[in-house]
N, C-alpha and C positions, 0 to 999 in steps of 0.2 A: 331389573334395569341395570343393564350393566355399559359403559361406552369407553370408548377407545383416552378420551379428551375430556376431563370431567369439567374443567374449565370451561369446554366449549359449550357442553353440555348445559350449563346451566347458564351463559350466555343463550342459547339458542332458545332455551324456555323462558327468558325472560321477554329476548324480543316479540315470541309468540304472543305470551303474557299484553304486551303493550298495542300488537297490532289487531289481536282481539279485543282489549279495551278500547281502542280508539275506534274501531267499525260499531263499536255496542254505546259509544256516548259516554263510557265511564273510564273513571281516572285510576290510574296506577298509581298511587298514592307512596310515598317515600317509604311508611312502615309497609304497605300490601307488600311492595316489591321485596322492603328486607324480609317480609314473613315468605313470601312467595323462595327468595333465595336458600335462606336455610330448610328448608321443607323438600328442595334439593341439594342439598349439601351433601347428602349422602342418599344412596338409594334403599333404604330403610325404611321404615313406620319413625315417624317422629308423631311424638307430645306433645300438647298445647303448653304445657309448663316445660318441659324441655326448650321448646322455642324460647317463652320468655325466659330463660335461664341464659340463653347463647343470645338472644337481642338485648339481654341485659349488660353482657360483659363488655360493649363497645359503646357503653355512656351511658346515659342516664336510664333510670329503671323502666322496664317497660312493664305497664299495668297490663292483667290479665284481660279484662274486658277490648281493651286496645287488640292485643291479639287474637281472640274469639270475635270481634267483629271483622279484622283482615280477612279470619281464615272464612267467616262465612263468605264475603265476599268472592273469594277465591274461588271456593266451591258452589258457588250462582254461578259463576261465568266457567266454571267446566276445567278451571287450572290444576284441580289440585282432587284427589280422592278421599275420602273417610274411610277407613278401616275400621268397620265398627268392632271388629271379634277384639280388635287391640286399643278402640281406643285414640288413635293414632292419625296422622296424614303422609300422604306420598304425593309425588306431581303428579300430572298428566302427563302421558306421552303424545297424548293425542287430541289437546283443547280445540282444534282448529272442526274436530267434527263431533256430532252428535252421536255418541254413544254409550252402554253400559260398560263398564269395566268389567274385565276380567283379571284378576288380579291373582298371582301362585305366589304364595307366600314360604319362602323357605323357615323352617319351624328351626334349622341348625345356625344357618350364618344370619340370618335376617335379612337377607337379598330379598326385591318383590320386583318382579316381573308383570308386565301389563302387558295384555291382548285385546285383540278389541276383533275376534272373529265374525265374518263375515254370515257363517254358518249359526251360530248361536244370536247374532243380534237377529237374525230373520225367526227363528225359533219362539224367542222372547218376543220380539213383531206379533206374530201369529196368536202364541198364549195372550198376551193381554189383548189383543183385540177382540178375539172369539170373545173372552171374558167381559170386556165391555170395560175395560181398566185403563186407567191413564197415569204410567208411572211418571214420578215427580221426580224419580231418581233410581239407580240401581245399580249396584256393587257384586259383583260373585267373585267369593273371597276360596281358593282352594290354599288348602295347607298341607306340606310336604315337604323333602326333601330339592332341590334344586338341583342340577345335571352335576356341577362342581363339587357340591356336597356329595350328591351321591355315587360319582366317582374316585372322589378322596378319602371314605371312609369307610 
Protein backbone atom coordinates (compact mmCIF):
# COMPACT_ATOMS: atom_id res chain seq x y z
CA UNK A 1 0.00 0.00 0.00
CA UNK A 2 1.85 2.72 -1.03
CA UNK A 3 0.09 6.60 -1.72
CA UNK A 4 1.16 9.68 -3.08
CA UNK A 5 -0.32 11.85 0.37
CA UNK A 6 0.02 9.65 3.42
CA UNK A 7 -1.66 12.40 5.28
CA UNK A 8 -4.53 12.21 3.03
CA UNK A 9 -4.47 8.74 3.16
CA UNK A 10 -5.33 8.13 6.41
CA UNK A 11 -7.75 11.08 6.40
CA UNK A 12 -9.58 9.39 3.70
CA UNK A 13 -9.63 5.95 5.79
CA UNK A 14 -10.80 7.46 8.70
CA UNK A 15 -13.70 9.09 7.04
CA UNK A 16 -14.52 5.70 5.43
CA UNK A 17 -14.11 4.34 8.80
CA UNK A 18 -16.95 6.91 10.13
CA UNK A 19 -19.33 6.60 7.23
CA UNK A 20 -19.26 2.91 7.52
CA UNK A 21 -19.99 3.13 11.21
CA UNK A 22 -22.73 5.45 10.87
CA UNK A 23 -24.69 3.35 7.98
CA UNK A 24 -23.98 0.09 10.55
CA UNK A 25 -25.46 2.07 13.85
CA UNK A 26 -22.02 1.87 15.50
CA UNK A 27 -19.70 4.44 17.04
CA UNK A 28 -16.22 5.35 16.14
CA UNK A 29 -15.23 5.65 19.54
CA UNK A 30 -12.22 8.14 20.35
CA UNK A 31 -9.67 5.03 21.01
CA UNK A 32 -11.24 2.91 17.74
CA UNK A 33 -10.43 5.97 15.67
CA UNK A 34 -6.85 6.44 17.49
CA UNK A 35 -6.32 2.48 17.06
CA UNK A 36 -7.85 2.73 13.61
CA UNK A 37 -5.19 5.92 12.86
CA UNK A 38 -2.02 4.18 13.92
CA UNK A 39 -2.72 0.82 12.12
CA UNK A 40 -2.38 3.32 9.23
CA UNK A 41 0.40 5.17 10.27
CA UNK A 42 2.51 3.21 8.16
CA UNK A 43 1.72 0.69 5.48
CA UNK A 44 3.24 -2.20 7.46
CA UNK A 45 1.94 -5.13 9.66
CA UNK A 46 1.45 -3.44 13.07
CA UNK A 47 1.24 -5.27 16.65
CA UNK A 48 -1.22 -5.07 19.24
CA UNK A 49 1.60 -4.11 21.70
CA UNK A 50 3.26 -1.96 19.20
CA UNK A 51 0.03 -0.01 19.09
CA UNK A 52 -0.37 0.27 22.78
CA UNK A 53 3.22 1.34 23.01
CA UNK A 54 2.72 4.51 20.25
CA UNK A 55 -1.09 5.10 22.02
CA UNK A 56 0.71 5.07 25.13
CA UNK A 57 3.23 7.88 24.25
CA UNK A 58 0.44 10.68 23.95
CA UNK A 59 -0.95 10.47 27.70
CA UNK A 60 -2.12 8.15 29.65
CA UNK A 61 -1.48 4.48 29.43
CA UNK A 62 -3.46 2.48 27.18
CA UNK A 63 -4.35 -0.97 28.64
CA UNK A 64 -4.06 -3.99 26.35
CA UNK A 65 -7.62 -5.24 26.63
CA UNK A 66 -8.79 -1.44 25.63
CA UNK A 67 -6.93 -2.03 22.35
CA UNK A 68 -7.89 -5.84 21.54
CA UNK A 69 -11.30 -4.83 21.98
CA UNK A 70 -10.85 -1.71 19.31
CA UNK A 71 -9.13 -3.84 17.17
CA UNK A 72 -11.84 -6.52 17.10
CA UNK A 73 -14.11 -3.99 16.49
CA UNK A 74 -12.45 -2.78 13.58
CA UNK A 75 -12.00 -6.01 12.11
CA UNK A 76 -16.26 -6.87 12.55
CA UNK A 77 -16.86 -3.81 10.47
CA UNK A 78 -14.11 -4.85 7.61
CA UNK A 79 -11.54 -1.71 8.53
CA UNK A 80 -8.77 -3.07 9.24
CA UNK A 81 -7.05 -6.95 8.30
CA UNK A 82 -5.34 -9.60 10.54
CA UNK A 83 -2.18 -10.96 9.35
CA UNK A 84 -2.24 -14.08 11.04
CA UNK A 85 1.46 -15.56 9.53
CA UNK A 86 2.75 -12.05 11.60
CA UNK A 87 0.72 -11.71 14.09
CA UNK A 88 -0.16 -8.29 13.12
CA UNK A 89 -2.97 -5.61 11.53
CA UNK A 90 -2.95 -3.49 8.31
CA UNK A 91 -6.17 -1.30 7.00
CA UNK A 92 -8.50 -1.90 4.64
CA UNK A 93 -8.21 -0.57 1.38
CA UNK A 94 -11.34 -1.38 0.56
CA UNK A 95 -14.05 -1.54 3.96
CA UNK A 96 -16.85 0.03 1.82
CA UNK A 97 -17.26 -3.74 0.02
CA UNK A 98 -17.37 -7.13 0.89
CA UNK A 99 -14.47 -8.92 0.34
CA UNK A 100 -11.42 -11.50 1.05
CA UNK A 101 -8.31 -9.93 1.11
CA UNK A 102 -5.46 -10.48 -0.80
CA UNK A 103 -2.65 -9.30 0.72
CA UNK A 104 1.48 -9.56 -0.88
CA UNK A 105 3.54 -9.18 1.74
CA UNK A 106 6.96 -7.80 1.03
CA UNK A 107 9.36 -10.27 3.20
CA UNK A 108 12.46 -7.31 2.49
CA UNK A 109 10.93 -3.78 3.28
CA UNK A 110 7.65 -4.80 4.98
CA UNK A 111 5.43 -2.86 2.39
CA UNK A 112 1.82 -4.91 2.16
CA UNK A 113 -0.16 -4.38 -0.74
CA UNK A 114 -3.91 -5.37 -0.85
CA UNK A 115 -6.11 -6.67 -3.71
CA UNK A 116 -9.23 -7.63 -3.79
CA UNK A 117 -9.47 -9.35 -7.44
CA UNK A 118 -12.35 -9.79 -9.09
CA UNK A 119 -11.16 -13.16 -10.66
CA UNK A 120 -10.29 -15.00 -7.16
CA UNK A 121 -13.17 -13.67 -5.08
CA UNK A 122 -15.66 -15.47 -7.79
CA UNK A 123 -13.09 -18.52 -7.45
CA UNK A 124 -13.47 -18.53 -3.60
CA UNK A 125 -17.55 -17.88 -4.41
CA UNK A 126 -17.68 -20.99 -6.21
CA UNK A 127 -15.09 -23.33 -3.74
CA UNK A 128 -17.10 -22.53 -0.70
CA UNK A 129 -20.42 -22.81 -2.10
CA UNK A 130 -20.04 -26.25 -3.89
CA UNK A 131 -18.56 -27.01 -0.41
CA UNK A 132 -21.47 -26.00 1.29
CA UNK A 133 -19.20 -23.52 3.66
CA UNK A 134 -19.95 -20.20 4.90
CA UNK A 135 -16.66 -18.26 5.51
CA UNK A 136 -16.84 -15.89 8.56
CA UNK A 137 -13.68 -14.46 7.25
CA UNK A 138 -10.58 -14.79 4.91
CA UNK A 139 -7.29 -13.54 4.36
CA UNK A 140 -4.66 -14.91 1.51
CA UNK A 141 -1.52 -13.75 2.72
CA UNK A 142 1.28 -14.22 -0.26
CA UNK A 143 5.00 -13.51 0.63
CA UNK A 144 7.74 -12.20 -1.49
CA UNK A 145 9.55 -9.66 -2.73
CA UNK A 146 7.73 -6.35 -3.71
CA UNK A 147 8.31 -4.63 -7.49
CA UNK A 148 10.69 -1.91 -5.46
CA UNK A 149 12.49 -4.37 -3.71
CA UNK A 150 12.87 -6.46 -6.43
CA UNK A 151 14.25 -3.87 -8.66
CA UNK A 152 16.61 -2.48 -6.05
CA UNK A 153 18.35 -5.38 -5.28
Amino acid sequence: MSCANHDQCIDDALARAEAICARAGARLTPIRRDVLREVWSNHEATKAYDLIERLSRHGEQVKPPTVYRALDFLLEHGLIHRIESLNAFVGCEHPQEAHQAILMICDRCGDIQEDDNAAVQAALRKLTGAAGFTPRSAVIELRGLCRRCRETH
